[in-house]
PDB file of N, CA, C and O in Angstrom:
ATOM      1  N   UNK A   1      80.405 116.559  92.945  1.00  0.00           N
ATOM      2  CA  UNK A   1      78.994 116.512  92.614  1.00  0.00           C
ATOM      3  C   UNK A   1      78.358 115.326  93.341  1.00  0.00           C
ATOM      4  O   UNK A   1      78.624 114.178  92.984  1.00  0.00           O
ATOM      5  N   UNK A   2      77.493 115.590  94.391  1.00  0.00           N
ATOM      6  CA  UNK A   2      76.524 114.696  94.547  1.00  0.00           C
ATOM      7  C   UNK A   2      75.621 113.516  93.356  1.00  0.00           C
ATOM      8  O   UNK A   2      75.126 113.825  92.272  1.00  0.00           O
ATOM      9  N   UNK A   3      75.635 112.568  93.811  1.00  0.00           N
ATOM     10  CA  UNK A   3      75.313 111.686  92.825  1.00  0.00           C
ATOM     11  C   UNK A   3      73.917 111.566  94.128  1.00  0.00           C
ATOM     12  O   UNK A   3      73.805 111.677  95.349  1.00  0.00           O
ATOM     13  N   UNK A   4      72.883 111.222  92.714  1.00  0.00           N
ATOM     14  CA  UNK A   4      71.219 110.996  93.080  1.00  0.00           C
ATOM     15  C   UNK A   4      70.998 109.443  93.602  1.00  0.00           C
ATOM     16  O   UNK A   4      71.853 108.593  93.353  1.00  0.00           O
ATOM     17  N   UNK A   5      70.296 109.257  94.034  1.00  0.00           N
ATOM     18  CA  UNK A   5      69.658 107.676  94.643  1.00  0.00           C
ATOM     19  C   UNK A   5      70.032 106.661  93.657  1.00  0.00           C
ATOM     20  O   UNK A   5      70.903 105.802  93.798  1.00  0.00           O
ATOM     21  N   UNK A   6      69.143 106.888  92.461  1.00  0.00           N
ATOM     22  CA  UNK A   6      69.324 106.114  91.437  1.00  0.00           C
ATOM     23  C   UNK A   6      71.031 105.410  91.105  1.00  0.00           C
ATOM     24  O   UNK A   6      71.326 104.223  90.962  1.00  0.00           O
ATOM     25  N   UNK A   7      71.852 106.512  91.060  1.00  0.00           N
ATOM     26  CA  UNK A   7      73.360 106.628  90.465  1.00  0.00           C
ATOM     27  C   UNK A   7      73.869 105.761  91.348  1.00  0.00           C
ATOM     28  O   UNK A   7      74.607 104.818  91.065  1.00  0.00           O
ATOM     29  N   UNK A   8      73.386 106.142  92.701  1.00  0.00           N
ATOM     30  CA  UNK A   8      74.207 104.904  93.967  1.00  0.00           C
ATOM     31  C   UNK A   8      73.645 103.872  93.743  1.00  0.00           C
ATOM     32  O   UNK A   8      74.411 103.041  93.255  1.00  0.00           O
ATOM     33  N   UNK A   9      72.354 103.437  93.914  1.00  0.00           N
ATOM     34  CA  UNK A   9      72.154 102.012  93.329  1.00  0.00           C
ATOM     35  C   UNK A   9      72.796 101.269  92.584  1.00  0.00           C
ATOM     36  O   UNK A   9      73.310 100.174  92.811  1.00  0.00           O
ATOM     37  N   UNK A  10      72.741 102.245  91.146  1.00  0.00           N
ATOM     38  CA  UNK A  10      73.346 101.291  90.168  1.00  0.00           C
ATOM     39  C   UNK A  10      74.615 101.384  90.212  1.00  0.00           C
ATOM     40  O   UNK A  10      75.112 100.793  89.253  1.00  0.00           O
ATOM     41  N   UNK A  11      75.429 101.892  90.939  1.00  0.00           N
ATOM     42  CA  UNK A  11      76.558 101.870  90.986  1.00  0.00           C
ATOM     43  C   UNK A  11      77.191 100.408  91.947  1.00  0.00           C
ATOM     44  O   UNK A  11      78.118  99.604  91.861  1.00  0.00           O
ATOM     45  N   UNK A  12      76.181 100.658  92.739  1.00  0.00           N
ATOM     46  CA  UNK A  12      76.153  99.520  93.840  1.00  0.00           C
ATOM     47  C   UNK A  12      75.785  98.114  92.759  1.00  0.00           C
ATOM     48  O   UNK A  12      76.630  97.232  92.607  1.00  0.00           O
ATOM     49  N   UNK A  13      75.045  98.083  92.379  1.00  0.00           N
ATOM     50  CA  UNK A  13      74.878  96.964  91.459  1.00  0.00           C
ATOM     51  C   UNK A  13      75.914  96.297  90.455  1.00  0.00           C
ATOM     52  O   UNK A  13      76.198  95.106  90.326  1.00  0.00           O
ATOM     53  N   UNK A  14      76.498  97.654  89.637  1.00  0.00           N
ATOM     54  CA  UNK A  14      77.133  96.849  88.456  1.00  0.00           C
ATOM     55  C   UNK A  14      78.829  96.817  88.900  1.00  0.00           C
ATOM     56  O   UNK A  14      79.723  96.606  88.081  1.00  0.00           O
ATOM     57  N   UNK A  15      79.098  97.125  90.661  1.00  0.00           N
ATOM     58  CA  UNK A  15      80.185  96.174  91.203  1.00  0.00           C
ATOM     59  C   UNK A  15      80.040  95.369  91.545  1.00  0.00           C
ATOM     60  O   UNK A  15      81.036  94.748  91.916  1.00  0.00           O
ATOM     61  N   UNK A  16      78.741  94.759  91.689  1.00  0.00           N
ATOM     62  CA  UNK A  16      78.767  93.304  92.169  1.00  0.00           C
ATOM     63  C   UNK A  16      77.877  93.052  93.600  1.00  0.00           C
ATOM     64  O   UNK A  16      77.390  92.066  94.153  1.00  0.00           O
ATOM     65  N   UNK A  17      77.940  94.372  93.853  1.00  0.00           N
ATOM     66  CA  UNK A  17      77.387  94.393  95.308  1.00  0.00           C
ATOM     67  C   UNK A  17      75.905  93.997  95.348  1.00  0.00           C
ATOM     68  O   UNK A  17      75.359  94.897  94.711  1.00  0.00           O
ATOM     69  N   UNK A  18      74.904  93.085  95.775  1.00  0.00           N
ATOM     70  CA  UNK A  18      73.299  93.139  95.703  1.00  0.00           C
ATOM     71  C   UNK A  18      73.201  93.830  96.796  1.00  0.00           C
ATOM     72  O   UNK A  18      73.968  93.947  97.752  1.00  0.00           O
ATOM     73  N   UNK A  19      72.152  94.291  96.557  1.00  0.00           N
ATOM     74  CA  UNK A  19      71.546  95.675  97.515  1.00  0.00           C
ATOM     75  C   UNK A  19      70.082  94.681  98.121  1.00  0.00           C
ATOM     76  O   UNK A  19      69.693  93.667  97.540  1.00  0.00           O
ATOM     77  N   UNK A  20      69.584  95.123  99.102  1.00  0.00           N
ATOM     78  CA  UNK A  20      68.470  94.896  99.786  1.00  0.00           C
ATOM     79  C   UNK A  20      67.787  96.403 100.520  1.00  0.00           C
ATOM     80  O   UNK A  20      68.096  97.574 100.299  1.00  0.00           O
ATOM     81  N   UNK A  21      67.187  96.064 101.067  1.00  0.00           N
ATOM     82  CA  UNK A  21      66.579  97.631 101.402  1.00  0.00           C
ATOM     83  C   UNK A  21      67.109  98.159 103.163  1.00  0.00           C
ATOM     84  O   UNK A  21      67.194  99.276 103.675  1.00  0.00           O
ATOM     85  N   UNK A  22      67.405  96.654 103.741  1.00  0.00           N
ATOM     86  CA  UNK A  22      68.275  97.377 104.585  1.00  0.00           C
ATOM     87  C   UNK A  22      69.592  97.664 105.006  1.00  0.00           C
ATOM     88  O   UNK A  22      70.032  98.285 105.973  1.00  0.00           O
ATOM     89  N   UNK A  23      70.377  96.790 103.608  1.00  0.00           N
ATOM     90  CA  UNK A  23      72.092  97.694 103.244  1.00  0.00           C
ATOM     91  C   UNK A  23      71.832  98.961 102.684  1.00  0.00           C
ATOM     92  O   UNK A  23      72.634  99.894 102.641  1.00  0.00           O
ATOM     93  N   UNK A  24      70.979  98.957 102.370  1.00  0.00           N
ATOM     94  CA  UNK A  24      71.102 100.249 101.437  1.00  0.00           C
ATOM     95  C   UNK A  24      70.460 101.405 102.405  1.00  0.00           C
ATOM     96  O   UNK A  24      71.145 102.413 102.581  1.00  0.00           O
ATOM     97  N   UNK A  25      69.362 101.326 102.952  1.00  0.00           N
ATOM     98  CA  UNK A  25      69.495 102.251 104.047  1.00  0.00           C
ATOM     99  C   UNK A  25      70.753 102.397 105.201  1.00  0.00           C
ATOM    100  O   UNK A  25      71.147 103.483 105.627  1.00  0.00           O
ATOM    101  N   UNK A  26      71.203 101.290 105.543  1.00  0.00           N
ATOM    102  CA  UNK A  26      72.118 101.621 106.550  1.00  0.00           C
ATOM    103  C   UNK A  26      73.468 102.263 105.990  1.00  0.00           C
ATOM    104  O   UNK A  26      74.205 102.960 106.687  1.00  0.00           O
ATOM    105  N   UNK A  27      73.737 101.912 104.493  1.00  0.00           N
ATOM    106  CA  UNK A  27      74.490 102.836 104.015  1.00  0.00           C
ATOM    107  C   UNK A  27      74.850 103.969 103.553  1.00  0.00           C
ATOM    108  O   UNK A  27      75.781 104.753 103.738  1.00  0.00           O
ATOM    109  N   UNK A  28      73.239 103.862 102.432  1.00  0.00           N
ATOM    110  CA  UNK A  28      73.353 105.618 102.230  1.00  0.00           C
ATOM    111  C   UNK A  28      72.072 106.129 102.604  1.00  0.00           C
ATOM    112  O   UNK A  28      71.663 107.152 102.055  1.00  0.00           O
ATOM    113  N   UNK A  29      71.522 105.659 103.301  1.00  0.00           N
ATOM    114  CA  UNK A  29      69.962 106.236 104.086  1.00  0.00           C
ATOM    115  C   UNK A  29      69.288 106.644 102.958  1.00  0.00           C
ATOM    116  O   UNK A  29      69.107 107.842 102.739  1.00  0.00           O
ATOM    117  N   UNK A  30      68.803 105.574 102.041  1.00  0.00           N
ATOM    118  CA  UNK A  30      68.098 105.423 101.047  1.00  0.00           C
ATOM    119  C   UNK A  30      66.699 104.099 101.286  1.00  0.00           C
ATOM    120  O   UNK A  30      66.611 102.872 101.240  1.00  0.00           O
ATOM    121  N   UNK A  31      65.987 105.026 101.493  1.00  0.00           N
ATOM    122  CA  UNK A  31      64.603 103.951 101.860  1.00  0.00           C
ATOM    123  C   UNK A  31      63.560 103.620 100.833  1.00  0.00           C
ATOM    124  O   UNK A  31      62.655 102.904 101.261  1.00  0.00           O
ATOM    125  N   UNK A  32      63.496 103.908  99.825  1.00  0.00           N
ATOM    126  CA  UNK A  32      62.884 103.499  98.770  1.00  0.00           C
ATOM    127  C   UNK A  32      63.150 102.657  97.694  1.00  0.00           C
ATOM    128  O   UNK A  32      62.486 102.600  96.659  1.00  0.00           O
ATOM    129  N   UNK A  33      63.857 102.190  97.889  1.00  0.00           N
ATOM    130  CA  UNK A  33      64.708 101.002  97.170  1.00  0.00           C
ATOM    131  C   UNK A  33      63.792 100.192  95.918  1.00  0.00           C
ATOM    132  O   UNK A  33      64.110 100.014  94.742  1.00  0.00           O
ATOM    133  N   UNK A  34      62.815  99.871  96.492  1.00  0.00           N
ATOM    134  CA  UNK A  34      61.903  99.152  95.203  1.00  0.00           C
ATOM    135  C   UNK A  34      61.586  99.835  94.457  1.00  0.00           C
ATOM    136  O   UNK A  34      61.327  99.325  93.367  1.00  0.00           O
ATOM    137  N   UNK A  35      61.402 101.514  94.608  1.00  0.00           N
ATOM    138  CA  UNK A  35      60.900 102.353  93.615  1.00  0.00           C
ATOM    139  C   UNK A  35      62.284 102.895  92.678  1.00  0.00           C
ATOM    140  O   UNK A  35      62.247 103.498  91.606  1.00  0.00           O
ATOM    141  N   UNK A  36      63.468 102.474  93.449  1.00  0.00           N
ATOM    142  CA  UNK A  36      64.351 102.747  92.316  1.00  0.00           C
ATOM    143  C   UNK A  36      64.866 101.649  91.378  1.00  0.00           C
ATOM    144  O   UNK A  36      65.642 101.830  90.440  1.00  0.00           O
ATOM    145  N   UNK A  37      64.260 100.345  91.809  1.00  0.00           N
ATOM    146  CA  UNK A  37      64.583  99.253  91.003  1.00  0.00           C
ATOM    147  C   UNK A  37      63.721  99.119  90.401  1.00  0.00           C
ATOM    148  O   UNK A  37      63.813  98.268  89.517  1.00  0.00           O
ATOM    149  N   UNK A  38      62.234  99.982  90.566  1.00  0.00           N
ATOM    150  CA  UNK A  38      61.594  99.849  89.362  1.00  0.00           C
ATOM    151  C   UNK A  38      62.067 101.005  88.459  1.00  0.00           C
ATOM    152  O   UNK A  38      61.940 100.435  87.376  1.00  0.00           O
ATOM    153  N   UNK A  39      62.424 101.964  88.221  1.00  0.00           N
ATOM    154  CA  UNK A  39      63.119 102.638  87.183  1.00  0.00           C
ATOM    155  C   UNK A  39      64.144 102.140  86.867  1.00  0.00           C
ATOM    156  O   UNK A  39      64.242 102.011  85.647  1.00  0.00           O
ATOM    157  N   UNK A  40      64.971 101.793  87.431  1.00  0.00           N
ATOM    158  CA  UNK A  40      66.098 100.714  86.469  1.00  0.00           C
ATOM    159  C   UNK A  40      65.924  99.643  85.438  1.00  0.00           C
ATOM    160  O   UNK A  40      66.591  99.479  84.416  1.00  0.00           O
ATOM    161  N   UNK A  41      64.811  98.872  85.925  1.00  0.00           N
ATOM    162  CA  UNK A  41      63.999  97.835  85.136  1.00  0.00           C
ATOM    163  C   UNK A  41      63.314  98.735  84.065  1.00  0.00           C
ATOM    164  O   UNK A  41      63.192  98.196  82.966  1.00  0.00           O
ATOM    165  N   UNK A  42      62.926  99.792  84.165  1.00  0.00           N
ATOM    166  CA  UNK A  42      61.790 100.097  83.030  1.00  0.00           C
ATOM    167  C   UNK A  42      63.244 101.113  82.017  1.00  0.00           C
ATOM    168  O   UNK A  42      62.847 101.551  80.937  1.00  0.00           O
ATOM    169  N   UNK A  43      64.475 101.369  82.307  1.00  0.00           N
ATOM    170  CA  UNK A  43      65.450 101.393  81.192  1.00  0.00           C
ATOM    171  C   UNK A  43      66.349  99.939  80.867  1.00  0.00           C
ATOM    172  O   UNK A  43      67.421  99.902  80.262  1.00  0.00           O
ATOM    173  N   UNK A  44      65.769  99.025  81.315  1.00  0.00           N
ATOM    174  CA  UNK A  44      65.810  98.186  80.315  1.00  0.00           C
ATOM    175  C   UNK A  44      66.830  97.251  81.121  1.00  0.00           C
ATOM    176  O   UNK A  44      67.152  96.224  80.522  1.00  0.00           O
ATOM    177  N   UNK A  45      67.462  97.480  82.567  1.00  0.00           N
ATOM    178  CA  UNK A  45      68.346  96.643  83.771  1.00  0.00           C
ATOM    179  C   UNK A  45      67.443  95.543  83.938  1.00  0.00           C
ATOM    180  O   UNK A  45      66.272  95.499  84.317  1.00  0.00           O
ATOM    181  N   UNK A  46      68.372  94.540  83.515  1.00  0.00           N
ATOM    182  CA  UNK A  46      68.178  92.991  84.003  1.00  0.00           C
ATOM    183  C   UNK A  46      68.069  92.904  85.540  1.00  0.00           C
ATOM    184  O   UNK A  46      68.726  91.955  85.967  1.00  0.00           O
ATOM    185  N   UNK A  47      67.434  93.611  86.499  1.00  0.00           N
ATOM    186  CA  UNK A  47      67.724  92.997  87.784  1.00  0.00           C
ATOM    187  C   UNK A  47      67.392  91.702  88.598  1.00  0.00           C
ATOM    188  O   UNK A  47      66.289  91.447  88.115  1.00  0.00           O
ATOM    189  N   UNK A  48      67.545  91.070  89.191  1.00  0.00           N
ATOM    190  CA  UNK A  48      66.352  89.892  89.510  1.00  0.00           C
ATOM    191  C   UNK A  48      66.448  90.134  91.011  1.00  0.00           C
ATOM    192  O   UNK A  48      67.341  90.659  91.676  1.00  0.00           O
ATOM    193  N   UNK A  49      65.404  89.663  91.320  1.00  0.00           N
ATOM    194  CA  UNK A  49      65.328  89.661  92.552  1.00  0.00           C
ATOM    195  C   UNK A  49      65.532  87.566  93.522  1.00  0.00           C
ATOM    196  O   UNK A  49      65.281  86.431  93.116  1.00  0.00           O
ATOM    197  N   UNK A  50      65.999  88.038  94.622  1.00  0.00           N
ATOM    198  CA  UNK A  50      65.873  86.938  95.191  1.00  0.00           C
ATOM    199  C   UNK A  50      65.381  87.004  96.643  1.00  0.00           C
ATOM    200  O   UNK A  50      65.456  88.112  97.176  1.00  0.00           O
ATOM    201  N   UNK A  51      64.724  85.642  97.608  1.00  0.00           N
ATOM    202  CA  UNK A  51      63.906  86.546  98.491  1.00  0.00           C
ATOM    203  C   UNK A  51      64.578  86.102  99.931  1.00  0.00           C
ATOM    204  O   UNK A  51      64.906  84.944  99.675  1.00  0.00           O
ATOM    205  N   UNK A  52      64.919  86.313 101.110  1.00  0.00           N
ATOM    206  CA  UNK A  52      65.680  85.494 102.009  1.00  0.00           C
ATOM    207  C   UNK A  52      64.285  84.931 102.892  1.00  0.00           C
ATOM    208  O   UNK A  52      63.278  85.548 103.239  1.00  0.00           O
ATOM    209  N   UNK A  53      64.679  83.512 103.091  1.00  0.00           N
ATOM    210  CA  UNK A  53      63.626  82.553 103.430  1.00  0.00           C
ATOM    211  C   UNK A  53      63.597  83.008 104.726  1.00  0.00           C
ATOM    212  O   UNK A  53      64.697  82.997 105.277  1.00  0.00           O
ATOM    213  N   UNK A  54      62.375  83.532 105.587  1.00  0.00           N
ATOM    214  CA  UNK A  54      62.151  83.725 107.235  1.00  0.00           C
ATOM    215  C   UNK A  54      62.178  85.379 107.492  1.00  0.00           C
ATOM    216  O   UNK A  54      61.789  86.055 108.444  1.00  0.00           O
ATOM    217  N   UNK A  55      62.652  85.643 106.539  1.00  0.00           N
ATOM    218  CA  UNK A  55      62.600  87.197 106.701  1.00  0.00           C
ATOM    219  C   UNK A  55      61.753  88.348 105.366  1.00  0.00           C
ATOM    220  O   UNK A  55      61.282  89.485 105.343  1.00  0.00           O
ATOM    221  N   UNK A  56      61.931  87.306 104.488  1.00  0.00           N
ATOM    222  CA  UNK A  56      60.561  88.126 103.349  1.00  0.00           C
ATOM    223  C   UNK A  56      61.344  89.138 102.298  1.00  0.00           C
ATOM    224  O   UNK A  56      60.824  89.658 101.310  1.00  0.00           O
ATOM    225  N   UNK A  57      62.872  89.317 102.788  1.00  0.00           N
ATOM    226  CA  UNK A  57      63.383  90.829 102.115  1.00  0.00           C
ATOM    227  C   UNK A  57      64.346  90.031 101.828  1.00  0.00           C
ATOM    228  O   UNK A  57      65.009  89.099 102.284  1.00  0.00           O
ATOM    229  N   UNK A  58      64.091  91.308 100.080  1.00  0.00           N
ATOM    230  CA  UNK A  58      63.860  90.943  98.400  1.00  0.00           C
ATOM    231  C   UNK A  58      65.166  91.338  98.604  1.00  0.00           C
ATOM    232  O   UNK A  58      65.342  92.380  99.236  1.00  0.00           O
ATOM    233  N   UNK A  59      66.329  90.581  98.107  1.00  0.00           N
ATOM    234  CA  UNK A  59      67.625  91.525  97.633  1.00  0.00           C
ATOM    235  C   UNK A  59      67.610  90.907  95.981  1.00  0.00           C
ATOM    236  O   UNK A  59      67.233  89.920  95.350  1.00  0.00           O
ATOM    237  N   UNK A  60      68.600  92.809  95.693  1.00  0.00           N
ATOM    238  CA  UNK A  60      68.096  92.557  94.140  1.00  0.00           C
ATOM    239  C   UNK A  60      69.886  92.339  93.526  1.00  0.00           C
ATOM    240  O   UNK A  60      70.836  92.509  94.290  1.00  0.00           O
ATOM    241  N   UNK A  61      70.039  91.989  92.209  1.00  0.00           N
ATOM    242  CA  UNK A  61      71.574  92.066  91.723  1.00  0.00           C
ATOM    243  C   UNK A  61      71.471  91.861  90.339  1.00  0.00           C
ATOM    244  O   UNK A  61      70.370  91.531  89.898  1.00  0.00           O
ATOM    245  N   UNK A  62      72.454  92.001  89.547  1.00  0.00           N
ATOM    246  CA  UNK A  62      72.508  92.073  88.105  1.00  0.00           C
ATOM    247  C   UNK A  62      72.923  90.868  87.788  1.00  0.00           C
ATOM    248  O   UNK A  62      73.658  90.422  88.668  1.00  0.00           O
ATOM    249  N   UNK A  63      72.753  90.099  86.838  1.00  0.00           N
ATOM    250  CA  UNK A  63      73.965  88.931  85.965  1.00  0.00           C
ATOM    251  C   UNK A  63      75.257  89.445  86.121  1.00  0.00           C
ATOM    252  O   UNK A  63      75.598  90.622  86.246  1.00  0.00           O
ATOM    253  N   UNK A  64      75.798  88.638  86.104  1.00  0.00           N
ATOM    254  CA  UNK A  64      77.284  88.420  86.188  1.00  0.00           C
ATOM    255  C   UNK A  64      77.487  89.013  85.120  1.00  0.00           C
ATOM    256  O   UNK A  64      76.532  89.012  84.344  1.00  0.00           O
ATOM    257  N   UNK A  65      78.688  89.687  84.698  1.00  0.00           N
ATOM    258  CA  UNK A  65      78.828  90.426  83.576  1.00  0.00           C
ATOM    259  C   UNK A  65      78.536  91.231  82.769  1.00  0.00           C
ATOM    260  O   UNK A  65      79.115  91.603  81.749  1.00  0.00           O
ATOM    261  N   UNK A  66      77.266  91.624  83.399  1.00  0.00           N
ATOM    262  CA  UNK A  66      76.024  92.535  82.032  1.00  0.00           C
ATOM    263  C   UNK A  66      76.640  93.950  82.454  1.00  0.00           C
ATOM    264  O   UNK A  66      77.442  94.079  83.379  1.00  0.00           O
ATOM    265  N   UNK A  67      76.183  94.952  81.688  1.00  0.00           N
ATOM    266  CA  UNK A  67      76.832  96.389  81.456  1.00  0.00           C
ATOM    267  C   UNK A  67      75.914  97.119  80.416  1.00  0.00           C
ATOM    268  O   UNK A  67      75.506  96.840  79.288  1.00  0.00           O
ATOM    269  N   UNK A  68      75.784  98.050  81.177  1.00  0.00           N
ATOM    270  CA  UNK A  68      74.575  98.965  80.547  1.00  0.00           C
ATOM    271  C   UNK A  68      75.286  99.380  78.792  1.00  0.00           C
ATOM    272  O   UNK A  68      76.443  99.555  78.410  1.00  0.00           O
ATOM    273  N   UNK A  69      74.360  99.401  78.292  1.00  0.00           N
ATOM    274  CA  UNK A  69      74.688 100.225  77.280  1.00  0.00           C
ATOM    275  C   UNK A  69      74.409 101.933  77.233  1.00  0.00           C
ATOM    276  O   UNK A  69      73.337 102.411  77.604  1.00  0.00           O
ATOM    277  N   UNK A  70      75.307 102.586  76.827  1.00  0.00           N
ATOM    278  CA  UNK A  70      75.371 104.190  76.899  1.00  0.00           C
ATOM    279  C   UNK A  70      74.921 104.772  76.008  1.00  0.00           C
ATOM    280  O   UNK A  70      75.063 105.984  75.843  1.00  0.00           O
ATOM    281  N   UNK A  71      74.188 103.884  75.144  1.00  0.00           N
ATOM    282  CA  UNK A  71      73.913 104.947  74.078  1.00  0.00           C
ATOM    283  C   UNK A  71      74.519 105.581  73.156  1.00  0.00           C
ATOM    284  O   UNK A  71      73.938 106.024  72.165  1.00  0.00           O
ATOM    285  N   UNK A  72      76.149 105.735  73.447  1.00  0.00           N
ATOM    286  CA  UNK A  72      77.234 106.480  73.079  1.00  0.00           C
ATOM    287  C   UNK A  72      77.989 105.908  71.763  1.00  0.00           C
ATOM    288  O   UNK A  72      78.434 104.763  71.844  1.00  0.00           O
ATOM    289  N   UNK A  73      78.124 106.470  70.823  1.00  0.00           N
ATOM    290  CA  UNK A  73      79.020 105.853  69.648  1.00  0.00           C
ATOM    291  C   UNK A  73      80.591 105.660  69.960  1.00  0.00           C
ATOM    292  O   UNK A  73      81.246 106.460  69.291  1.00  0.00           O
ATOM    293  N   UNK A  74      81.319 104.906  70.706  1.00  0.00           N
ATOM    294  CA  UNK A  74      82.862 104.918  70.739  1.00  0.00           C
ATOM    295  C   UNK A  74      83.496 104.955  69.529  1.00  0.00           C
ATOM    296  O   UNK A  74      83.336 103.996  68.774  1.00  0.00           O
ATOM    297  N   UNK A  75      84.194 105.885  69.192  1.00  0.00           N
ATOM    298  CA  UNK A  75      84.719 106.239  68.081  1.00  0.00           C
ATOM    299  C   UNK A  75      86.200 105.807  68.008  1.00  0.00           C
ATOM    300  O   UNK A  75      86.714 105.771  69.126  1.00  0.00           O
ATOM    301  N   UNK A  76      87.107 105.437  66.894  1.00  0.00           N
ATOM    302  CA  UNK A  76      88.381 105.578  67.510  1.00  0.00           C
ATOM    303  C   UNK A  76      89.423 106.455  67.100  1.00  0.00           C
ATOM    304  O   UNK A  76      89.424 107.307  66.211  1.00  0.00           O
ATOM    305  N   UNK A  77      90.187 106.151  67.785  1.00  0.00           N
ATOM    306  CA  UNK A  77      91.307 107.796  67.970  1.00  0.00           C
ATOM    307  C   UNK A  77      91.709 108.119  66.899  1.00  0.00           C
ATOM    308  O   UNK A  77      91.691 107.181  66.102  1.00  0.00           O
ATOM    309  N   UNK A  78      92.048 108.978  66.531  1.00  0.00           N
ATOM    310  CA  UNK A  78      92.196 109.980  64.945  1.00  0.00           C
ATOM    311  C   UNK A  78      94.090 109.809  65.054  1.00  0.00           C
ATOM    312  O   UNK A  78      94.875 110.407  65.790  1.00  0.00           O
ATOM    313  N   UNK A  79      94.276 109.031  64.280  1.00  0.00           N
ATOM    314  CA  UNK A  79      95.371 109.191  64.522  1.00  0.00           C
ATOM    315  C   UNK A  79      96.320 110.362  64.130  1.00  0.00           C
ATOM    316  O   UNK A  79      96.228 110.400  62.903  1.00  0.00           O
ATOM    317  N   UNK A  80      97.367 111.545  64.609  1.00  0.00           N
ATOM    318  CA  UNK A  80      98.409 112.601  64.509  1.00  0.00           C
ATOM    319  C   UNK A  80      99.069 112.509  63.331  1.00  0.00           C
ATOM    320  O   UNK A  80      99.869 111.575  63.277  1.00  0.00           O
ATOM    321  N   UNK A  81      98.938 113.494  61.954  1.00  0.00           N
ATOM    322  CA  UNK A  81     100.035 113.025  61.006  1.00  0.00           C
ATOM    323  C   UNK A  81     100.964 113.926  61.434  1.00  0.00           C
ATOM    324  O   UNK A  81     102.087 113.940  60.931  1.00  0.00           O
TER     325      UNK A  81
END
């Protein structure tokens, strides 16, 4: 299954990797980059941005450690009688 723009971003993000707009085009030929870090931000991703001095372009990255929450109840295993 193809994964969408969004999915690579944040995938790219919560390994560690900061993205800018021209790794991320030269990697997955994704040119809209600010419009997907603004939907990440508006579910609630800490991203920050930082700006490289002489060249103007924004690379963005997560805190160290942070991890989305899923929404998901982890339950635990039922144990076999």
């Amino acid at each position: 299954m193809k994964k969408n723009q969004i999915d690579v971003i944040a995938a790219d993000l919560l390994a560690g990797r900061p993205v800018d707009a021209v790794s991320v085009a030269e990697r997955h030929s994704i040119w809209r980059l600010s419009s997907l870090i603004h939907r990440l931000r508006a579910r609630g991703w800490p991203i920050t941005a930082s700006q490289d001095h002489g060249s103007g372009l924004a690379r963005y990255s997560l805190p160290a450690g942070w991890e989305p929450r899923t929404g998901k109840l982890k339950l635990p295993a039922i144990p076999k009688l």
